[in-house]
N, C-alpha and C positions, 0 to 999 in steps of 0.2 A: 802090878803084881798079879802074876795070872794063880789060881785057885787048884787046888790040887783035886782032881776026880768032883768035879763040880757036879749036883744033880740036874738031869734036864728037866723042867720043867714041864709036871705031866698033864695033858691034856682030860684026862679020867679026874684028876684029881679037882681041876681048875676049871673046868665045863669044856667047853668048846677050845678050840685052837689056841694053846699054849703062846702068851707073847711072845714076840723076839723080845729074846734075852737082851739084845746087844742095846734095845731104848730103853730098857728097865737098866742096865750100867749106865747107861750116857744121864738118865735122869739123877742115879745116886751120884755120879761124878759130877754133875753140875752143880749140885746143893752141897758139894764138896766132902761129901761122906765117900768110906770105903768102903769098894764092892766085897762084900761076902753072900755066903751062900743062905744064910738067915736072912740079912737082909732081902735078897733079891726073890725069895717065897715068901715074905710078908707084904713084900713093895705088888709082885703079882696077884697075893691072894684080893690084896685093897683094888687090883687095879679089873681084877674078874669078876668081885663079889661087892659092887658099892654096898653101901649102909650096911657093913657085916659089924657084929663085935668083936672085942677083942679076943673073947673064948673062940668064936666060931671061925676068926684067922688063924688061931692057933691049933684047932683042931686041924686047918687046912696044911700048914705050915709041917706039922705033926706027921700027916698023913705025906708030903713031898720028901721031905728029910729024914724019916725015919725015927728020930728022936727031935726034942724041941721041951723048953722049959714054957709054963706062962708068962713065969719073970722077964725071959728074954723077948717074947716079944711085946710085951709090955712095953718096957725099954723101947724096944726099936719103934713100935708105934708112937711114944713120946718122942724119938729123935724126928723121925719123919714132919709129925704135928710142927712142933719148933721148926723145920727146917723149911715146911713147905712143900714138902711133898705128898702132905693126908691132911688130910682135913677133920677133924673130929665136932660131932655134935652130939648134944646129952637131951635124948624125949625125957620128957616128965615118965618115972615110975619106969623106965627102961637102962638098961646100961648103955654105955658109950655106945658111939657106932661114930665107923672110918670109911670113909669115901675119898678116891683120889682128885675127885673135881674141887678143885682149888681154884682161889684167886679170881672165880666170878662172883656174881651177885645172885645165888637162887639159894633158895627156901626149900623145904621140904613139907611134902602134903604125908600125913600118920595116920593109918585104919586104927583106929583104936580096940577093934574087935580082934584083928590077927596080926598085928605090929606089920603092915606089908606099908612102906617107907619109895616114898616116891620124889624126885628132883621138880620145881619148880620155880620158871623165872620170876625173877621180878617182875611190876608191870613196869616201873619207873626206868631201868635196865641198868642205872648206875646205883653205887654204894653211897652213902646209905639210903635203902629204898623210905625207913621210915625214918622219922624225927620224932624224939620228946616235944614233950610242949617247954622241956624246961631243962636245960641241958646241963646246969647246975656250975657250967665253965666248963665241961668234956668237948673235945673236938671229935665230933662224931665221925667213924669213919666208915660202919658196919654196922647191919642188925641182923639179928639171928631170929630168923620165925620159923614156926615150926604150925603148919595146920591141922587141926587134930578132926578127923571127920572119919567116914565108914566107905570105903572103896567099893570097888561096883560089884566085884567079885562077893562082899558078903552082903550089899545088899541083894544079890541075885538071891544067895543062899536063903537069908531071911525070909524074901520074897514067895520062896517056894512051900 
């Protein structure tokens, strides 16, 4: 079902060189969701702007389409989570934040002075990198670390 005056995807809005559209549908076609035109400015902003929130897709989303609710893409970022197409993770003392790198095994490194939010492999490179000592009968499949330390950028700044 082709989309009636579809918006292109603006490169102003989304930094650098606008994706093709047409991997951003084959992806929402694969997890067997319908393409629209919300989706497909929520699926690019996650897929431009890792670790963004959900306000600050939404601003993005806002600024492509011209109007845009939070609700909505709240929503769609819950569909995407569930479906496997976003990834969501919760810093201590921050809101959510969406990144499209799914389905591997990395961590993220947290500047706790300027929230500046970095990808980070595992060392082990399969899931789960870590183990309880006590797994209580859980069949571990994943762990979610998060490292909270000070990025080089502030301690430059510190520094000076």
């Amino acid at each position: 079902m082709a989309l009636a005056a579809e918006p292109q995807l603006d490169a102003d809005v989304f930094g650098a060189a606008a994706l093709d559209t047409d991997v951003l549908r084959q992806a929402l076609r694969a997890a067997g969701l319908r393409v629209t035109a919300p989706r497909l400015a929520v699926l690019e902003a996650v897929e431009k702007h890792p670790h963004s929130s959900a306000e600050e897709i939404f601003t993005r989303v806002q600024q492509l389409l011209g109007s845009s609710s939070p609700q909505a893409v709240y929503g769609i970022l819950a569909v995407f989570t569930s479906a496997g197409l976003a990834r969501r993770f919760d810093p201590p003392g921050s809101p959510a934040l969406f990144e499209r790198k799914v389905g591997d095994n990395h961590h993220h490194l947290l500047c706790v002075r300027c929230g500046a939010v970095k990808d980070v492999d595992c060392v082990i490179g399969e899931a789960p990198c870590l183990t309880p000592s006590d797994t209580s009968g859980f069949e571990i499949f994943a762990a979610e670390v998060i490292f909270n330390g000070i990025c080089e950028e502030c301690q430059t700044a510190s520094a000076q």
